[in-house]
N, C-alpha and C positions, 0 to 999 in steps of 0.2 A: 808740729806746733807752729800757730800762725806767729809772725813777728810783732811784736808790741808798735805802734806807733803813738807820736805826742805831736800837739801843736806844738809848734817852732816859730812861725814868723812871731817877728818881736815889733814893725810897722804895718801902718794899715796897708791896703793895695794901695796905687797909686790911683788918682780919679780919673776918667776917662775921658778926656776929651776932644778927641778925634773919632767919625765913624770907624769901625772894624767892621772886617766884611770877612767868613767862612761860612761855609758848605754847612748844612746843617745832613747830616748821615742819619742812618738806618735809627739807631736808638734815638737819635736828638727830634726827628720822625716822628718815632712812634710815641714822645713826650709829648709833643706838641700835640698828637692829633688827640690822645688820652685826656689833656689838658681841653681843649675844644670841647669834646665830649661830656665831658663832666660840665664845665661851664655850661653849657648849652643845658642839659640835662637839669640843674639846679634852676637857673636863669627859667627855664617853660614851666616850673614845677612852683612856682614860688606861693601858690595859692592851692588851696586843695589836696595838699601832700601831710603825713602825720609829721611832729614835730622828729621822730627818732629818722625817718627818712629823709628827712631836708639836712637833719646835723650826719647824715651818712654822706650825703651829695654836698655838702658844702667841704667835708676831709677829703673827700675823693677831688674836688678840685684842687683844694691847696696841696695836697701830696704829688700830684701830678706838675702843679706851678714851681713847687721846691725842687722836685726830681731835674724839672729841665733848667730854671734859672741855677741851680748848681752847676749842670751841666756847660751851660752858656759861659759859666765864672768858670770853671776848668777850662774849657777852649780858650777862653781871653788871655788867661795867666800863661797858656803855654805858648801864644800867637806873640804874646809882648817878651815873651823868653824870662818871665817872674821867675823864680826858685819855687820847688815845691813847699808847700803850707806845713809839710808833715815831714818829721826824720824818725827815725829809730831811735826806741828807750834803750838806755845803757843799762845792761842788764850787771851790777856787782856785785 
């Protein structure tokens, strides 16, 4: 059985205001390039496409833009040494 988890932070992040600079790896990779694609994809399509295929490429961009800007706020939080967002439900 998986572990129950809860939001926990009680403040927002802190704001950013210095560059950060990491490696973007194999998954953060294939977000971006996913991300690209779809963009790219909707963006050439924007005329000429039926309405249920334009609202298909415009999900597949934003799913792809949440996957990796998540990803980018998990790297940040763990580079600034944040606490995790999430603890364990008290099971009583």
């Amino acid at each position: 059985m998986a572990k129950s988890r809860k939001y926990i932070r009680t403040e927002p992040p802190a704001l950013l205001t210095e560059p950060l600079t990491f490696t973007l790896d194999g998954y953060a990779l294939q977000q971006l390039n996913v991300y690209r694609q779809a963009r790219y994809a909707y963006l050439s399509s924007l005329e000429g496409v039926e309405p249920e295929e334009g609202g298909r490429l415009i999900m597949a961009r934003r799913q792809a833009a949440e996957a990796l800007a998540g990803y980018l706020a998990m790297n940040v939080q763990h580079q600034l040494g944040e606490p995790s967002d999430f603890g364990p439900i008290d099971v009583v």
